[in-house]
N, C-alpha and C positions, 0 to 999 in steps of 0.2 A: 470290171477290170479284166483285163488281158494281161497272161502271161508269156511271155515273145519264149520258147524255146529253141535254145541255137546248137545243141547237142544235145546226145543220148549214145550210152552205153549199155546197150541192150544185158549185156554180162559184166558182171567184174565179182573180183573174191577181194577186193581189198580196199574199196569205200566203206563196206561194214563188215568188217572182220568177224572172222566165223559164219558167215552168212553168203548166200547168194543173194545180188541185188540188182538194179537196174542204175543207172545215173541218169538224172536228167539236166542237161547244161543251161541256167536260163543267166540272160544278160542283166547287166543292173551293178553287180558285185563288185567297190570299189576299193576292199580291204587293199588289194595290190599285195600281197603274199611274196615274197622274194621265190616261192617253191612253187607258185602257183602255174600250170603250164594253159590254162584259162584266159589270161590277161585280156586277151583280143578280143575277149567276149563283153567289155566291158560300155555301155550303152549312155551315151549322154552325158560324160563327163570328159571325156577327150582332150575337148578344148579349154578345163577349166584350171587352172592351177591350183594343183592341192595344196592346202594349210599346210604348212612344217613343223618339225621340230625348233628351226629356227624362228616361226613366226610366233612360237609359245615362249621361246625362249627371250625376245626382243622384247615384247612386251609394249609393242607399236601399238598405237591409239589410232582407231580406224572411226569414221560418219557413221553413226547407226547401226552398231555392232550386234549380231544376233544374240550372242552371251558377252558375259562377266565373268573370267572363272583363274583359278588359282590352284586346280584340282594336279598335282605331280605327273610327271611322266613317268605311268605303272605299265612296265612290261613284266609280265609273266612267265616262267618258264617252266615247261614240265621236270628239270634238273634238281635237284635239293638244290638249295642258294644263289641259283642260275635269276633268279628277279631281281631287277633293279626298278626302283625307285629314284629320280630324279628330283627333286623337289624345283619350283618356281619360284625366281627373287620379286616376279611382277607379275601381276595379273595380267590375262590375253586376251583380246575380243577375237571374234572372229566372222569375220563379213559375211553378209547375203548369198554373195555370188559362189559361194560353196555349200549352198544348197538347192542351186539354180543349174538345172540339165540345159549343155549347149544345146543337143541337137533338135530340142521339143520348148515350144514356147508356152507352154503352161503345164509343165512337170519339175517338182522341186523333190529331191533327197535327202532327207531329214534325218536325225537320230545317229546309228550307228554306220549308215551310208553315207555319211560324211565325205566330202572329197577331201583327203588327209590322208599324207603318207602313212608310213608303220607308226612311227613315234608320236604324232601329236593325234593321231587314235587312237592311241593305247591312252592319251589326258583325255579326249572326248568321248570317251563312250561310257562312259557313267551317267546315268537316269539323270542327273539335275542336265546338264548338258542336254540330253538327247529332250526333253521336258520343255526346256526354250527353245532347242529348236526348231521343235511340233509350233510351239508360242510364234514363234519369226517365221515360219514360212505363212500362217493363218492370218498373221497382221498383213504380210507382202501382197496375200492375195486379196484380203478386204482392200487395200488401198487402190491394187489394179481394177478390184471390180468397182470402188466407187470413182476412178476415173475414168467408165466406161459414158 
């Protein structure tokens, strides 16, 4: 495995505070950060339209959905009572193709790489979630390699 690096901060005093340290910029990172000043660095997901909070919230029946899930929209905040909780009236599937890198034809993004704005991976990034998605990208590629 290769790790593509697309920046380095040879100094900084404030990635690990109290410390001196080094940064190393690598591509792949599809959190999408509203603060994030990185964004451009982000490798193979470009062209692929991320899940929403509105496709969690729809509750749209999609062909062969990677998961099942019902799991609330948990954002977090470092604030006292700054966390919201959304709960779901309907279960969400969520398609193959947001775990499918546009720019490489046999590279899949699984788990907490998710292509998914802020909100609906703040719902997918809990283990059962990331757990099927490991399950759906393994199935996707047994079926490609048995159509070879």
């Amino acid at each position: 495995m290769t790790v593509k690096i697309y920046g380095m901060q040879k100094t900084t005093l404030v990635d690990y505070p109290g410390r001196v340290a080094t940064t190393l910029f690598t591509g792949g990172c599809n959190f999408r950060c509203p603060y994030c000043h990185n964004g451009d660095l982000i490798v193979g997901l470009n062209d692929i339209k991320p899940y929403t909070k509105d496709d969690i919230l729809s509750g749209n029946v999609i062909e062969d959905p990677v998961l099942h899930a019902d799991y609330p929209i948990d954002i977090h905040s470092y604030k006292k009572d700054a966390s919201t909780l959304q709960h779901v009236t309907v279960d969400y599937e969520l398609p193959i193709e947001c775990l499918r890198a546009s720019d490489y034809d046999n590279l899949y993004i699984a788990g907490r790489n998710v292509s998914a704005d802020f909100s609906a991976q703040a719902a997918l990034r809990i283990q059962t979630s990331c757990f099927s998605m490991g399950e759906a990208v393994a199935r996707d590629i047994k079926r490609l390699v048995s159509s070879l």
